[in-house]
C-alpha positions in Angstrom: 32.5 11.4 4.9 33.6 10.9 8.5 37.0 10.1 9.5 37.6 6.2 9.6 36.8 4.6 12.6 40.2 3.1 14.1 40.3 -0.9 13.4 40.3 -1.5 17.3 36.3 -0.1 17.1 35.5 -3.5 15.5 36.9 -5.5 18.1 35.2 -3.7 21.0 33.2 -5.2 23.9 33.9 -8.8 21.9 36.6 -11.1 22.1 36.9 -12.4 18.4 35.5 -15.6 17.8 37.2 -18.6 16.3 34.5 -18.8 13.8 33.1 -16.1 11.9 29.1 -15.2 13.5 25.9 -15.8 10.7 26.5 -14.0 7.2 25.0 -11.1 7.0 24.1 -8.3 10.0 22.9 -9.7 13.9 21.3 -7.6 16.2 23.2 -8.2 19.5 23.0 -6.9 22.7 25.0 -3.2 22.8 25.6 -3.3 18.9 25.6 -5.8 15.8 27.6 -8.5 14.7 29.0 -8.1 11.0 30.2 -10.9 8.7 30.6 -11.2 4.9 32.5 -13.4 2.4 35.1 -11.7 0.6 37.7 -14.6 0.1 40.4 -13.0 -2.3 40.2 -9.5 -0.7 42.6 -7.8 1.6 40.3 -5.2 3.5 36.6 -4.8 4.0 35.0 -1.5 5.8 31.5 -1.3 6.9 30.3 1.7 5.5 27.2 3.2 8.2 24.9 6.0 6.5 22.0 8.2 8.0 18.8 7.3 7.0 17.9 9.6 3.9 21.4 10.3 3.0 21.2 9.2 -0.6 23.9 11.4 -1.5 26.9 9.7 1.3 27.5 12.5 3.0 27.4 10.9 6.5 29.3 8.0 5.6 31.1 6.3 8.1 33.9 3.4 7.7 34.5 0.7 10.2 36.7 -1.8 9.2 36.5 -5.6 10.0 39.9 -6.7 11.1 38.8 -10.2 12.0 38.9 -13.1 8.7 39.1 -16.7 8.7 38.0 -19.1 5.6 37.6 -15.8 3.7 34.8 -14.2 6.0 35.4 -10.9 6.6 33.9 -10.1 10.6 33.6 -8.2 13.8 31.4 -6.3 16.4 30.1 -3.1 16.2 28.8 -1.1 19.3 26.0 1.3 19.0 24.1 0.2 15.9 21.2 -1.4 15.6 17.5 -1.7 14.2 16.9 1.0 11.5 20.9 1.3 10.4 21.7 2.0 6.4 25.0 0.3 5.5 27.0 -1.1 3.0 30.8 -2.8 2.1 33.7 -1.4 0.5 36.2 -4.0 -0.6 40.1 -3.4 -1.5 42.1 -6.5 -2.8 43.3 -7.2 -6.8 42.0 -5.7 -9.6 43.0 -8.4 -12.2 39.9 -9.1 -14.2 41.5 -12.0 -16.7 42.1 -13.9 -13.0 38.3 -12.9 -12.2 39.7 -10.4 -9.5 37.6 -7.2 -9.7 38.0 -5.2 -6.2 37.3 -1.9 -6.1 36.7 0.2 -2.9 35.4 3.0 -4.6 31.8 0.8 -5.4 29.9 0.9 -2.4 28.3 -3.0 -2.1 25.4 -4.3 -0.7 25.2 -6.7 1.7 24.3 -10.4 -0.2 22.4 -11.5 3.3 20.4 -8.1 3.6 17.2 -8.1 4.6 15.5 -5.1 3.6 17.1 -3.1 0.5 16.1 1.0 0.3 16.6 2.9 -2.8 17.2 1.7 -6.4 20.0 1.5 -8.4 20.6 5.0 -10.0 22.3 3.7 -13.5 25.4 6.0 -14.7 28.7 5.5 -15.1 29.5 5.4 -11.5 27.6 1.9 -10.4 30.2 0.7 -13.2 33.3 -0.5 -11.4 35.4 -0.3 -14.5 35.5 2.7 -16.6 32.7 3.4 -19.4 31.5 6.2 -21.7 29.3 8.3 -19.8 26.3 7.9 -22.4 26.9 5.1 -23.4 27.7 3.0 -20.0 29.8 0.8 -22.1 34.0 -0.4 -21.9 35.9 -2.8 -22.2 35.7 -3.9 -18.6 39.6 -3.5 -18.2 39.9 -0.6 -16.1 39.3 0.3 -12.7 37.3 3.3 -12.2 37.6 5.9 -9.5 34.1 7.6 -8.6 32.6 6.5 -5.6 29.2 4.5 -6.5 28.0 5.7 -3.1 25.2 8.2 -4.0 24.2 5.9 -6.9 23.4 2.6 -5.1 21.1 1.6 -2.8 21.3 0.4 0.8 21.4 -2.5 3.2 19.2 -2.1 6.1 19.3 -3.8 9.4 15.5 -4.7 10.5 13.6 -6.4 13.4 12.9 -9.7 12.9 10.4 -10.1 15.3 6.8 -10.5 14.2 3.1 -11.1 15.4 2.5 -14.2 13.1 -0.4 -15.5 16.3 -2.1 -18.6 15.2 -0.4 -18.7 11.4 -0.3 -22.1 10.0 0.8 -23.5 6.6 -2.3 -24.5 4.9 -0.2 -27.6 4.2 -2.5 -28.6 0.5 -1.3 -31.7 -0.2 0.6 -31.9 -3.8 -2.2 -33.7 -5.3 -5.0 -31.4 -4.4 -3.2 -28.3 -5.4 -3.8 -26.0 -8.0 -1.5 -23.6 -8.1 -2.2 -19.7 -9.7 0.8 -18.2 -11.1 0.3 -14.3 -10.7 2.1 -10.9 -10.6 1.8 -9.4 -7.6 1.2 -5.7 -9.7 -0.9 -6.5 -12.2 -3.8 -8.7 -10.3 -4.3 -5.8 -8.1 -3.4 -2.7 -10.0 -6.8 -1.9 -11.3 -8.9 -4.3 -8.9 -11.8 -1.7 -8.4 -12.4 -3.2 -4.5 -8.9 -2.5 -3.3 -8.1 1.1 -1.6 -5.9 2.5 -4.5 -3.0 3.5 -2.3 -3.1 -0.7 -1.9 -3.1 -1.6 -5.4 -0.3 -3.2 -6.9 1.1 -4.2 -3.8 1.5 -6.9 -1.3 -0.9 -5.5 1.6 -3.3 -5.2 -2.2 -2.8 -9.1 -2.8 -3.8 -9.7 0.7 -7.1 -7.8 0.6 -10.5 -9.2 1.5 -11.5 -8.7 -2.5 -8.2 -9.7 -3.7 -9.0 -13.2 -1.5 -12.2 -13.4 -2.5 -11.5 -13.7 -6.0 -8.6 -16.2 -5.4 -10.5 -18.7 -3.4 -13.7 -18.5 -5.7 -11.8 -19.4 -8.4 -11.1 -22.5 -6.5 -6.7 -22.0 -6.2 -5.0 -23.4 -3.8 -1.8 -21.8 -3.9 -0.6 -18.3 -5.5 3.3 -18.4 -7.2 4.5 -14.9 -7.2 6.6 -13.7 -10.0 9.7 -12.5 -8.6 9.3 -11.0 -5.3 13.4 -10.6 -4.5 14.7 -7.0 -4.6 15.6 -6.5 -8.2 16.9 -4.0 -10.5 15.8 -2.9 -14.2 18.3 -3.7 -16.6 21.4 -0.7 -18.4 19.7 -1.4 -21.9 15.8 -1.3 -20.7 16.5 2.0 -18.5 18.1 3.9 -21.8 15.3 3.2 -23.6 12.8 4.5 -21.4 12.0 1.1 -20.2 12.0 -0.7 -17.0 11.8 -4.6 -16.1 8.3 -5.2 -14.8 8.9 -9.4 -14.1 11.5 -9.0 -11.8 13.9 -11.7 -12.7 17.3 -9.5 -12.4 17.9 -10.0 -8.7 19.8 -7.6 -6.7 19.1 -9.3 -3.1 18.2 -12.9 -2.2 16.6 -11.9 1.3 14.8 -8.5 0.6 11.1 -8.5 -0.7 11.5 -5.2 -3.4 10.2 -2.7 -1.8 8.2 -1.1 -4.5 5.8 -3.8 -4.2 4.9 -3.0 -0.7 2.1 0.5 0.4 5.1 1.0 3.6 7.3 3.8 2.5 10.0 2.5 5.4 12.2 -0.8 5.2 10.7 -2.3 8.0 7.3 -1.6 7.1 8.2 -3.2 3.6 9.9 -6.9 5.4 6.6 -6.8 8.0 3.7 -6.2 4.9 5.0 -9.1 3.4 4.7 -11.0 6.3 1.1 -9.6 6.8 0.2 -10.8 3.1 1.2 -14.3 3.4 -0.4 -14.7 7.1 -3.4 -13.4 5.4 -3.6 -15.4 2.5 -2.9 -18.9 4.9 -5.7 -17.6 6.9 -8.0 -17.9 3.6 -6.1 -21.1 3.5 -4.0 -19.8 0.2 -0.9 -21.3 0.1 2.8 -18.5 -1.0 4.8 -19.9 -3.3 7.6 -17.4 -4.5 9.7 -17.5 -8.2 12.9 -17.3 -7.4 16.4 -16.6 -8.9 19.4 -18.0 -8.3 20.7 -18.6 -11.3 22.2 -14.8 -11.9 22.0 -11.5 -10.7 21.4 -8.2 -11.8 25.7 -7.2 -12.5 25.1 -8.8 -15.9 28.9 -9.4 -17.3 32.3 -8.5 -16.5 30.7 -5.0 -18.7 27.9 -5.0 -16.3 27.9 -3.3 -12.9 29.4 -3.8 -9.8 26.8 -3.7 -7.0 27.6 -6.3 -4.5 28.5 -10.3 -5.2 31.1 -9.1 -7.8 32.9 -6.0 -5.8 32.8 -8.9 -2.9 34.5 -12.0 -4.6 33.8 -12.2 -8.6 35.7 -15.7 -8.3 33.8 -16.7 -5.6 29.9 -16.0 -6.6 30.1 -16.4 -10.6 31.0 -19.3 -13.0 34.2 -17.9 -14.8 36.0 -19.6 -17.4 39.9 -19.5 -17.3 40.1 -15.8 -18.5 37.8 -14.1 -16.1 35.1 -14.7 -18.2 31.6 -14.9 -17.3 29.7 -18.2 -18.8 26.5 -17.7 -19.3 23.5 -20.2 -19.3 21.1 -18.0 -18.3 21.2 -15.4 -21.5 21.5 -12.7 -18.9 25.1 -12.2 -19.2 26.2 -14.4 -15.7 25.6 -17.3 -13.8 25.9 -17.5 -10.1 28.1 -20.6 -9.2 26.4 -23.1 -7.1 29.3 -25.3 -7.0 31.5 -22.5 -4.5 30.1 -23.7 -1.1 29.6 -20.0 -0.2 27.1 -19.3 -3.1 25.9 -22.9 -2.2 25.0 -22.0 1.8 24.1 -18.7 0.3 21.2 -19.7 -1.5 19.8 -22.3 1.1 20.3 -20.3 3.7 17.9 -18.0 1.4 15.5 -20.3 1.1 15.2 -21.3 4.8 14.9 -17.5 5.4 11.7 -17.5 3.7 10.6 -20.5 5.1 11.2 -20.2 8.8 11.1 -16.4 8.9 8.6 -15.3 6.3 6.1 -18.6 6.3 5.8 -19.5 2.5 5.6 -22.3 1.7 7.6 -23.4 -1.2 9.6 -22.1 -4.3 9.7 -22.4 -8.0 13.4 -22.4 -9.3 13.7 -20.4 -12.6 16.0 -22.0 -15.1 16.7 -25.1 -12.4 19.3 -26.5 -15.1 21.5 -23.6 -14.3 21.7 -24.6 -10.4 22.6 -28.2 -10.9 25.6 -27.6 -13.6 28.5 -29.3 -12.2 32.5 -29.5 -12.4 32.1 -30.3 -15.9 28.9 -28.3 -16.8 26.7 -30.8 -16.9 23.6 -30.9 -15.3 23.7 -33.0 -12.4 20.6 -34.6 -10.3 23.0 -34.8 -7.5 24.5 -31.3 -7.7 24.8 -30.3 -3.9 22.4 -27.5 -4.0 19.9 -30.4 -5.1 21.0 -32.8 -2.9 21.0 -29.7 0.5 17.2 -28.7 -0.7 16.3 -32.7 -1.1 17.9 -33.3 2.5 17.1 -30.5 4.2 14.6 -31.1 7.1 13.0 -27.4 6.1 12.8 -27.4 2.6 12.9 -31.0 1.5 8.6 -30.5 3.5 8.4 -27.3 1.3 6.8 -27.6 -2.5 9.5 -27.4 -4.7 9.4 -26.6 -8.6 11.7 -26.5 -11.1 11.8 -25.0 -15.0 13.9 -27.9 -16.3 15.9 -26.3 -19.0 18.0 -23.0 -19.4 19.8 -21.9 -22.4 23.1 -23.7 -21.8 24.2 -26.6 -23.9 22.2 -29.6 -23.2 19.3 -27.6 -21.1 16.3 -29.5 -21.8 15.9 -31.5 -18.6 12.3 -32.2 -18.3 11.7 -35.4 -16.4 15.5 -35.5 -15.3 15.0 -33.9 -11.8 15.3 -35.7 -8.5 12.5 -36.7 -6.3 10.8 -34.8 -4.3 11.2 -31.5 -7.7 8.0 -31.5 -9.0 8.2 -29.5 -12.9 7.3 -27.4 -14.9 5.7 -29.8 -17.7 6.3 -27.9 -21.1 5.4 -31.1 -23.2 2.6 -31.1 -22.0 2.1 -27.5 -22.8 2.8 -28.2 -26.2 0.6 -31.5 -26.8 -2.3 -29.6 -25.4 -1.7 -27.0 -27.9 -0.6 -28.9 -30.8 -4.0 -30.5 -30.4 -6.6 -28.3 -29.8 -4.8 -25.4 -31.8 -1.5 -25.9 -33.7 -2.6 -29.0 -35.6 -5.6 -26.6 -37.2 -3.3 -23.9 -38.6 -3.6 -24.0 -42.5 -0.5 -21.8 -42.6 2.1 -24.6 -41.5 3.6 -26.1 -44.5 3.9 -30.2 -44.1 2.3 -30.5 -41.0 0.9 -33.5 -39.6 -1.6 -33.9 -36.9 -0.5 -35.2 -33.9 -3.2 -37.8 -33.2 -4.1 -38.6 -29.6 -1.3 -41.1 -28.5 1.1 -38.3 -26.9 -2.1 -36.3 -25.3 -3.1 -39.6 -23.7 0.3 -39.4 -22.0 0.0 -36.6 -20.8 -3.4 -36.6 -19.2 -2.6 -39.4 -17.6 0.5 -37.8 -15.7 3.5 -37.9 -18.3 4.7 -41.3 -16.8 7.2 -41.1 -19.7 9.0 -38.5 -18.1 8.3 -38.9 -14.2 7.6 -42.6 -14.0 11.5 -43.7 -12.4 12.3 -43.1 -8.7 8.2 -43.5 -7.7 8.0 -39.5 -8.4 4.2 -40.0 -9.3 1.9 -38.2 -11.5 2.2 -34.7 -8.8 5.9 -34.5 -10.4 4.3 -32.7 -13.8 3.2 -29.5 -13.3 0.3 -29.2 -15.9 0.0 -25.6 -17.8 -1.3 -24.3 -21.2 -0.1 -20.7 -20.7 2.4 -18.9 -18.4 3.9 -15.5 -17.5 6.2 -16.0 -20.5 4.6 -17.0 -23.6 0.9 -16.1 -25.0 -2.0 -15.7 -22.6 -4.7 -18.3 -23.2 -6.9 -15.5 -24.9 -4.3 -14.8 -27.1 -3.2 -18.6 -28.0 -6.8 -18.6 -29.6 -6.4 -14.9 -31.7 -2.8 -14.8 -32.9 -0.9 -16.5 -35.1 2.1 -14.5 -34.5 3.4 -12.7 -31.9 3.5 -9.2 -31.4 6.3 -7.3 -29.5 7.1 -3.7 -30.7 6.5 -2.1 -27.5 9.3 -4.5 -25.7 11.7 -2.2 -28.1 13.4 -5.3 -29.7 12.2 -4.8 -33.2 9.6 -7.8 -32.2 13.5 -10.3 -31.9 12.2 -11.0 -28.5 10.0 -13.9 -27.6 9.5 -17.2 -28.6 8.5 -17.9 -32.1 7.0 -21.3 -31.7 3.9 -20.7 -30.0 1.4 -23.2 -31.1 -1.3 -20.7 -31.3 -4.2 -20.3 -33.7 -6.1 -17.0 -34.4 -9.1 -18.9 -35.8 -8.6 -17.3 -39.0 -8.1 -13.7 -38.1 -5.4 -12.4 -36.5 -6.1 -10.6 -33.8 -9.2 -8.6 -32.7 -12.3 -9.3 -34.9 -15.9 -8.6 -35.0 -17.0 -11.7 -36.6 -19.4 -13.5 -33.9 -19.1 -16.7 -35.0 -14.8 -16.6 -34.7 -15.0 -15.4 -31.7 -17.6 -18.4 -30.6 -14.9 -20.4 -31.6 -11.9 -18.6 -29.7 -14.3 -19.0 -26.8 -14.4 -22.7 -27.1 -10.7 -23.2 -27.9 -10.3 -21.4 -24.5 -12.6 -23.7 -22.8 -11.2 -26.8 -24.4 -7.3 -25.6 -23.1 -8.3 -25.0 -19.6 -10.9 -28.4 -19.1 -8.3 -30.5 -20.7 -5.6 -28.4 -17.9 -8.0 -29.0 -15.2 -9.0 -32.7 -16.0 -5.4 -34.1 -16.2 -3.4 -35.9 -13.8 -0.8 -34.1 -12.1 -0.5 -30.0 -10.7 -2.4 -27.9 -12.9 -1.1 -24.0 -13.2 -3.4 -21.8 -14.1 -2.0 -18.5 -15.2 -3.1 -14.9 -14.1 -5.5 -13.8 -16.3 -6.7 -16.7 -18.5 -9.7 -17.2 -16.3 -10.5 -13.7 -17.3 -9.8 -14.1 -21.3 -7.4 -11.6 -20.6 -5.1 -10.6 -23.7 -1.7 -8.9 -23.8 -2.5 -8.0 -27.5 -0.5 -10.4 -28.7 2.8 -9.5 -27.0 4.2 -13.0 -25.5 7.3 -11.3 -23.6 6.2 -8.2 -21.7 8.6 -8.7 -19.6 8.9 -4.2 -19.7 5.6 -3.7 -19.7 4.5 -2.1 -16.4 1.3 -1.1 -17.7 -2.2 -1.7 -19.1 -0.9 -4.6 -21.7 0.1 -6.3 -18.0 -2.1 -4.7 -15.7 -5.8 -6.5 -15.3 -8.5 -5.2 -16.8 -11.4 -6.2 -14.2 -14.2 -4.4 -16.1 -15.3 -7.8 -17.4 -17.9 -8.7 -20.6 -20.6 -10.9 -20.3 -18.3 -13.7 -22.5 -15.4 -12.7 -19.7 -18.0 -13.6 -16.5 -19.2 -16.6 -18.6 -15.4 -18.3 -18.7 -14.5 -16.9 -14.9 -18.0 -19.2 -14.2 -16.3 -21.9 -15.9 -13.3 -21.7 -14.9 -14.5 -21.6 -11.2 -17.1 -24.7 -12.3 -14.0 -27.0 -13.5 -11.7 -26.2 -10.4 -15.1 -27.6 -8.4 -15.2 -30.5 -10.8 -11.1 -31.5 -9.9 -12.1 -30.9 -6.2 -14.9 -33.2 -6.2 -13.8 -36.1 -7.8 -10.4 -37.1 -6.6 -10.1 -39.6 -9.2 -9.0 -37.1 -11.3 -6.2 -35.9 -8.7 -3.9 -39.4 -8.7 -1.0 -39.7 -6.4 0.4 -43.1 -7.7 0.1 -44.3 -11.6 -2.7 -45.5 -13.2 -1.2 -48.9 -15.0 -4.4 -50.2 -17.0 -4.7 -53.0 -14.5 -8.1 -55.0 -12.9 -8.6 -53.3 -10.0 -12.5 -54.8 -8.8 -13.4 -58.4 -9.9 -15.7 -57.2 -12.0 -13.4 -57.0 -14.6 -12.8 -52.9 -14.4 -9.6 -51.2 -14.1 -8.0 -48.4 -13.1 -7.5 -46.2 -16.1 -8.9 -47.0 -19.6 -9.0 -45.8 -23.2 -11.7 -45.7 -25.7 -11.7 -44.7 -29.4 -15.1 -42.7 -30.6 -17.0 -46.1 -31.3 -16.7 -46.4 -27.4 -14.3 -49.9 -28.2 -11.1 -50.2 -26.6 -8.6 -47.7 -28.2 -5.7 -49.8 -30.2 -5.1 -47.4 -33.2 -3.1 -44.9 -31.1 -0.6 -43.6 -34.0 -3.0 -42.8 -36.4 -2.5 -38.5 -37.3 -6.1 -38.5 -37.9 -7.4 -40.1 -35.1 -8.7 -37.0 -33.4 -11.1 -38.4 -30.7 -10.1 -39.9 -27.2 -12.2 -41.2 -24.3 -10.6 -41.5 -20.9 -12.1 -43.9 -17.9 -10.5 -43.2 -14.7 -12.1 -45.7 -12.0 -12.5 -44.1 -9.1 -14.8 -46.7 -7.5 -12.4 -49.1 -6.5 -11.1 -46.3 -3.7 -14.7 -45.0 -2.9 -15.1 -42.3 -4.9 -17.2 -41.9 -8.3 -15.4 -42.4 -11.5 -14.9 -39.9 -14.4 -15.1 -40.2 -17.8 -12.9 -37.4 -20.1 -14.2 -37.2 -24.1 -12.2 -35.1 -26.3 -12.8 -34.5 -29.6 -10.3 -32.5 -31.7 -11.8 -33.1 -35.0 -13.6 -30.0 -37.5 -16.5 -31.7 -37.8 -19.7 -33.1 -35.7 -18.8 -36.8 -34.0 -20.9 -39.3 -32.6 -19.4 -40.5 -29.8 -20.3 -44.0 -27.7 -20.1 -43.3 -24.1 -18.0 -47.0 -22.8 -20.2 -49.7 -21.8 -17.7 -50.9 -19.1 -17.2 -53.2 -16.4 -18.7 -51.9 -13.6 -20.8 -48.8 -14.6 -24.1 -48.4 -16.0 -25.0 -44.6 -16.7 -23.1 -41.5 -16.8 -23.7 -38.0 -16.0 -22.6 -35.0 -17.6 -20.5 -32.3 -15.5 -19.1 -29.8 -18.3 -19.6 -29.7 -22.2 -17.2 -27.5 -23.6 -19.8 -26.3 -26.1 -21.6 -24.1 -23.4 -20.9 -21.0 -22.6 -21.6 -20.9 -18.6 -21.7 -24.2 -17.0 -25.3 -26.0 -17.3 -27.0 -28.8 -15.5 -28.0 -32.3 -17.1 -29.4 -35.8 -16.6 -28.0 -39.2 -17.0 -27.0 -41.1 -20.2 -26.9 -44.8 -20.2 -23.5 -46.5 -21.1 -23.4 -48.0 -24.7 -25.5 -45.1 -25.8 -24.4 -42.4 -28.7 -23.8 -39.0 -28.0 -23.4 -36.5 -30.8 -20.1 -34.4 -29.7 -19.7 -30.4 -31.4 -16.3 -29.9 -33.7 -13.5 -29.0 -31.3 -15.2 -29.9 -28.3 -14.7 -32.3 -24.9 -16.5 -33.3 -22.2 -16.7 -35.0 -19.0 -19.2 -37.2 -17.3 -19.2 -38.9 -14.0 -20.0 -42.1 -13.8 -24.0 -42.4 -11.7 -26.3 -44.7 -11.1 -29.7 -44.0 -13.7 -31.9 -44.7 -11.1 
């Protein structure tokens, strides 16, 4: 290491400012301007390396002399584009008052925009002594070894881009259907992409990656965890790595091991390529994001950057210096501290106005609106900055309503304009076309049909107040966490050995049926019925009111062998497998065919509710329910009632209406197709019963229609002439 630079170095060519310059590092003319929030320390050095030092040899110190409101600042002449750096902090080690400086951890910069290197785990990123195998101590002590050669680095980049004519597709809410993927494994084995692409983000932007997307009939791709993020302690001693990506180590960085660039820049400027490539295919980029922790876990964890900078400052600590923890990840950034606040929205609007996506979805939301009192607040004022933001408040933003806090269930309790992640609806779609038919659940009672009705109609139970509208739910069956829809249909129980938990990890209340055998089978006539089930779970996701969410994978019937947490599995149980079967083309087809169906009939994509009210004088009405007999439905609490017709009148705005049959029962059903106001014949679009999407003529209303056990439908209402 260098000698350190005198303190007058930071104050050259510059007057200091009354106010400290933008968080984070500015490219200015003849140098940079520095500035980072360290509120409770007493120095901060800028700490300048070579490019491909890993080991800190060239490290040079600057100090930043200038501070006011607990910004640490200054100006630094002769660095600029292409510069590895990083903060050392001195102040009080006191951890029971939070207070957890040490200058020996080399920090990165929270505002970074491009992140090189990973985190080398040993006792040195540790900035409290631990057992060298172990990593583990009592968090009490300081420790002395520099971090340096163990951490990775900030890197100052070139903003500037070519983004030409880009556009945000700008999909309305109601005509989007948003595909929730992985940036690794849709591409990792895609035969069509260059293999040096695969698995990255130049891979997701390729012509056959594109192809496949807009086919399928998406409107919008939500990325798992793009933010620079690091495997956790436990997962790395066990030969493991975290493959989701939700342990962030930088809210501004894309992780660089998604990207085919080697260099920093090249990583920031392929992710801009990506999303400028998929708005030109007219593919809207909506990115997962974390802000409810970070990658230093507890006051045991690491010390990497927010808690070498100001531990009070960045994490919710109880009066002993304790991390509290609603996240199950050991911390919980505190968006009540207007630094972690501006943090995080300046974060967001980086994406935004810089990178061109086009909205978020906020993992464990409950976590970011926890107030003074730790409860969740709608009016928390990171909620309240997103909602009145003139940026983000035009973005799409979605929420997973609950986190593992006390009281975390908020589903329905968000502000407008949060649409949600609908998880009732998740589980009546389940509970009806698979958990209500396992033999193996003691005392259970079918559902019925009254709760599904509710929820293909929007879930106006939980978003009807403040005029959110039906495009507040978003719809799924399966997700990134949880059961693929393949495997909903083949396994009872879950199946997690390889996540090195002893199969602890995961949810046990999956809904699922196997059909009889659990897992794999050769029995043609089960796996017939798998097929169905499949088909039934993604026509009733497609046909509802409100944002469907297709998960990677399901159009494909693509299982994870019955693992429903590989969260550590950077491999073939993740990875696609894109060497399809005939049954696998057959549900692609119909996925692809009921995407069509949603697109064509905008009756089925409602902004505003459906109330049951006369909309045409002849006596028809918006939204109506039938019972099989094809009278109006009035026995809506009987558990046995296993068959539901839906009406949704599209006529009265122009467009034809659609008629949704569903018929959960084990055995054959004649069905009466509605003989209501205003229609005459019907035409089928999709039977659940085939295989590959067919072609059909018109069925008179009033007439009987024999429906297959565990089957739906849907017809659009024609003319039989």
């Amino acid at each position: 290491m260098t000698p350190v630079t005198s303190a007058a170095t930071a104050r050259s060519l510059r007057v200091a400012p009354d106010l400290p310059p933008a968080p984070g590092v500015t490219v200015v003319d003849g140098g940079i301007e520095v500035s980072v929030y360290a509120g409770h320390a007493s120095s901060v050095e800028l700490c300048l390396f070579d490019a491909g030092d890993d080991a800190g040899t060239s490290e040079r110190r600057v100090p930043l002399v200038d501070h006011a409101y607990g910004w640490w600042f200054g100006f630094v002449p002769d660095v600029g584009v292409g510069q590895r750096y990083g903060f050392r902090v001195g102040g009080e080690w006191d951890p029971e008052q939070g207070m957890r400086h040490n200058p020996a951890q080399l920090l990165m910069d929270p505002y970074a925009r491009a992140i090189e290197g990973e985190v080398t785990w040993g006792a040195p990123v540790f900035g409290h002594v631990v057992d060298d195998s172990t990593w583990r101590g009592d968090g009490l002590t300081p420790s002395g070894t520099d971090s340096a050669p163990y951490v990775p680095r900030s890197v100052v980049i070139d903003p500037a881009f070519d983004w030409g004519d880009d556009a945000p597709p700008a999909v309305t809410r109601s005509e989007s259907v948003i595909y929730e993927t992985h940036v690794v494994n849709l591409t990792k084995t895609l035969p069509e992409v260059p293999e040096e692409l695969r698995g990255t983000y130049a891979g997701m932007a390729h012509p056959a990656t594109v192809e496949h997307l807009t086919a399928l009939g998406v409107t919008a791709v939500e990325l798992l965890p793009i933010h620079s993020f690091a495997s956790e302690p436990f997962l790395i001693q066990k030969g493991l790595a975290n493959h989701w990506g939700y342990n962030t180590l930088g809210f501004f960085a894309p992780h660089a091991s998604y990207a085919a660039a080697k260099d920093p820049q090249g990583v920031v400027d392929e992710f801009k390529g990506m999303v400028k490539l998929l708005h030109a295919a007219g593919l809207e980029v909506l990115l997962d994001v974390v802000y409810n922790h970070t990658a230093e876990a507890d006051g045991t964890g690491a010390t990497l950057s927010f808690r070498g900078l100001d531990n009070r400052a960045y994490y919710r600590l109880d009066e002993r210096g304790r991390d509290i923890d609603v996240t199950g990840t050991g911390n919980t950034l505190d968006l009540r501290h207007p630094v972690m606040c501006r943090l995080a929205l300046d974060s967001l609007r980086y994406w935004v106005n810089e990178c061109h996506v086009d909205g978020f979805r906020f993992d464990l939301a409950v976590a970011l609106g926890r107030g003074r009192t730790d409860e969740f607040d709608p009016d928390h004022p990171f909620l309240v900055g997103m909602r009145t933001d003139p940026v983000l408040s035009r973005t799409k933003l979605i929420v997973e309503p609950w986190d593992v806090g006390l009281h975390g269930w908020r589903t329905g309790q968000f502000p407008p304009p949060f649409s949600e992640w609908n998880d009732r609806f998740r589980d009546s779609v389940r509970d009806f076309w698979l958990g209500d038919h396992r033999p193996s659940v003691p005392g259970h009672v079918p559902h019925g049909v009254q709760d599904l009705a509710t929820r293909l109609a929007g879930s106006r139970d939980l978003f009807g107040t403040r005029d959110r509208g039906p495009t507040a739910s978003v719809n799924f069956v399966a997700a990134h966490d949880g059961f693929t829809l393949a495997d909903l249909t083949a396994y009872d129980e879950k199946h997690n050995e390889d996540n090195g938990e002893d199969n602890n990890d995961g949810s046990n209340g999956n809904r699922s049926w196997n059909h009889g055998v659990e897992g794999p089978t050769d029995d043609g006539e089960l796996l017939a019925l798998r097929r169905r089930s499949m088909r039934n779970l993604l026509g009733t996701l497609l046909l509802s009111s409100g944002i469907p969410m297709i998960n990677a994978g399901d159009e494909l019937g693509r299982s994870q062998g019955g693992n429903n947490n590989p969260y550590n599995q950077d491999n073939a149980t993740t990875w696609f497998d894109w060497d399809l079967e005939p049954w696998q083309e057959d549900l692609l087809a119909t996925t692809r065919h009921l995407t069509a169906i949603r697109r064509e009939h905008p009756a089925l994509r409602q902004r505003t509710w459906a109330e049951g009210k006369e909309v045409h004088e002849d006596g028809s009405i918006d939204l109506a329910w039938y019972a099989a007999d094809g009278c109006p439905m009035h026995d809506w609490s009987a558990p046995d009632q296993r068959t539901l017709q839906m009406l949704v009148n599209g006529a009265w705005l122009g467009h034809e209406s659609v008629l949704v049959v569903l018929h959960g029962g084990r055995s054959e059903q004649q069905v009466t197709l509605p003989d209501a106001p205003g229609l005459s014949a019907y035409r089928l679009l999709w039977d659940s019963v085939w295989e590959r999407p067919e072609h059909t003529g018109a069925t008179r209303a009033g007439e009987t229609v024999s429906l297959a056990p565990l089957s739906m439908r849907a017809y659009a209402v024609t003319d039989p002439t």
